[in-house]
C-alpha positions as CSV (number, residue, x, y, z in Angstrom):
1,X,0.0,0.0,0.0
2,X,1.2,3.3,-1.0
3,X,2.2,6.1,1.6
4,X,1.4,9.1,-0.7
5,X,0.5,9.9,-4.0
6,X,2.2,12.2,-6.2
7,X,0.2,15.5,-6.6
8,X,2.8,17.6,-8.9
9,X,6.6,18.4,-9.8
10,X,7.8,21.3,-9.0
11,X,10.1,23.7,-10.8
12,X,11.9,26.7,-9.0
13,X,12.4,29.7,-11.4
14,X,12.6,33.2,-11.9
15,X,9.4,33.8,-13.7
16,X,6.5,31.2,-12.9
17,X,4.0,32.3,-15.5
18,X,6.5,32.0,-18.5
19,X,7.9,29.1,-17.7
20,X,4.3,27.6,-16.8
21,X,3.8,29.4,-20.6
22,X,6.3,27.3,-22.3
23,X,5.5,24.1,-20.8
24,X,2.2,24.3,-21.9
25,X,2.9,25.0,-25.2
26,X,5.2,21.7,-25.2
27,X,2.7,19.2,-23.1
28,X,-0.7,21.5,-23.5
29,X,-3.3,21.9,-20.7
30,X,-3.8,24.8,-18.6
31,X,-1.8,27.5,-16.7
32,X,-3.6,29.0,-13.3
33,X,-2.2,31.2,-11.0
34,X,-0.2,34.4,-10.7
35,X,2.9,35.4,-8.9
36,X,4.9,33.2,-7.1
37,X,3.2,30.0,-7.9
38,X,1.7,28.6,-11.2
39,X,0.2,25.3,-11.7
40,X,0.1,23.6,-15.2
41,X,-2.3,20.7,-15.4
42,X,-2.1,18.5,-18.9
43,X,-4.5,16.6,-20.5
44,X,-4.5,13.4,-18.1
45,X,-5.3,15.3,-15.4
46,X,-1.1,15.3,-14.2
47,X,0.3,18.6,-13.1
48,X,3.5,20.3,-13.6
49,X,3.8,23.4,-10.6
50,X,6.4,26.6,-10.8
51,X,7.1,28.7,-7.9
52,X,9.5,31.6,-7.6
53,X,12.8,31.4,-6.5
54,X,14.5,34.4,-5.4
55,X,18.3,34.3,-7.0
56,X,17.4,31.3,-9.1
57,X,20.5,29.7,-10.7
58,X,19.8,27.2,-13.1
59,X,21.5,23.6,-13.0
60,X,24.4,23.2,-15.5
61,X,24.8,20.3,-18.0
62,X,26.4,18.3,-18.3
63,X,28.3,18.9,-14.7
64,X,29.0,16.6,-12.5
65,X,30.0,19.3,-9.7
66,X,26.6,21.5,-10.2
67,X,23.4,18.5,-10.6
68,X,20.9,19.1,-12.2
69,X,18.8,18.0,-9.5
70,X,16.0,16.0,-12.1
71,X,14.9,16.6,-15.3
72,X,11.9,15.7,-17.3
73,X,11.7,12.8,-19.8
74,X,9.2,13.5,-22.7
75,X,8.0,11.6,-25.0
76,X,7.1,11.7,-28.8
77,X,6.5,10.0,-31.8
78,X,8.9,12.4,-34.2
79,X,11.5,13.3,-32.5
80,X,12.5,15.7,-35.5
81,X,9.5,17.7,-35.3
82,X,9.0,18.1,-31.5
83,X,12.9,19.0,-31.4
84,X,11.3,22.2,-34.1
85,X,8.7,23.1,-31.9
86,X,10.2,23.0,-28.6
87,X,13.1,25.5,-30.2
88,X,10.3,27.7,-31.5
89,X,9.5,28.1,-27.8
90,X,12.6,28.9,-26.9
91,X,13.8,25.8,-25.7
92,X,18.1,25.8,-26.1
93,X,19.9,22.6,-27.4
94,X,22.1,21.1,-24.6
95,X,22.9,17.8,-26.3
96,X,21.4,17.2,-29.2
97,X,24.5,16.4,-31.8
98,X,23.8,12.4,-32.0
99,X,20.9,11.6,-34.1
100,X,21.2,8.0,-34.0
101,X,20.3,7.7,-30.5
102,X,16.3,7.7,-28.4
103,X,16.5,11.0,-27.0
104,X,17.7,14.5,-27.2
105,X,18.8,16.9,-24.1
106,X,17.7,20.6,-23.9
107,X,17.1,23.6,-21.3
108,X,13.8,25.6,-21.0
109,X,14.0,29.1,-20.7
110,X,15.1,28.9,-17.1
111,X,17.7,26.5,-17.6
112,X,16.2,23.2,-16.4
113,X,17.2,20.1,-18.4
114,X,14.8,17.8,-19.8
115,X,14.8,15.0,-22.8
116,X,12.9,14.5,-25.7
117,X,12.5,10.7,-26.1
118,X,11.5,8.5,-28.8
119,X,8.1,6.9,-28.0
């Protein structure tokens, strides 16, 4: 029997409304909330949270002596054309060089790491 259930992930950032803004535009659903804390619920009914954190530094990657922390495994059927979209949002490549391989690393606009993976 489970302890908990998982209610939501949250990301620290510097702007909670954009980032919650640019992961919607890569999952869908919808953004609620203003200032320091935005929630982000996608279709499914899962929700991704953003709260403000004062002198925010992003996680550096690859960096074995500055962790990322955890980053977010998403997955698609063209990896090609997510990769397209995600960059129009302003998503930055982080590792993206070998195409032969399941997934692809980026940022978001606040730094945070995350993968684009085959489905």
């Amino acid at each position: 029997m489970a302890i908990a259930e998982l209610g939501a992930v949250v990301l620290d950032c510097p702007d909670p409304r954009a980032l919650a803004g640019f992961y919607a535009g890569v999952l869908g659903g919808s953004v609620e909330g203003e200032g320091d804390w935005v929630d982000l619920t996608v279709p499914g009914g899962r929700a991704l949270a953003f709260q403000a954190a004062p002198g925010f530094v992003p996680p550096k990657w690859p960096a074995p002596d500055h962790s990322q922390q955890f980053h977010l495994d998403l997955s698609v059927e063209d990896l090609d054309a997510a990769e397209a979209q995600i960059l129009a949002l302003g998503a930055k490549p982080l590792d993206t060089d070998d195409r032969s391989r399941g997934f692809r690393v980026y940022a978001d606009p606040a730094g945070h790491p995350f993968c684009l993976c085959r489905a």
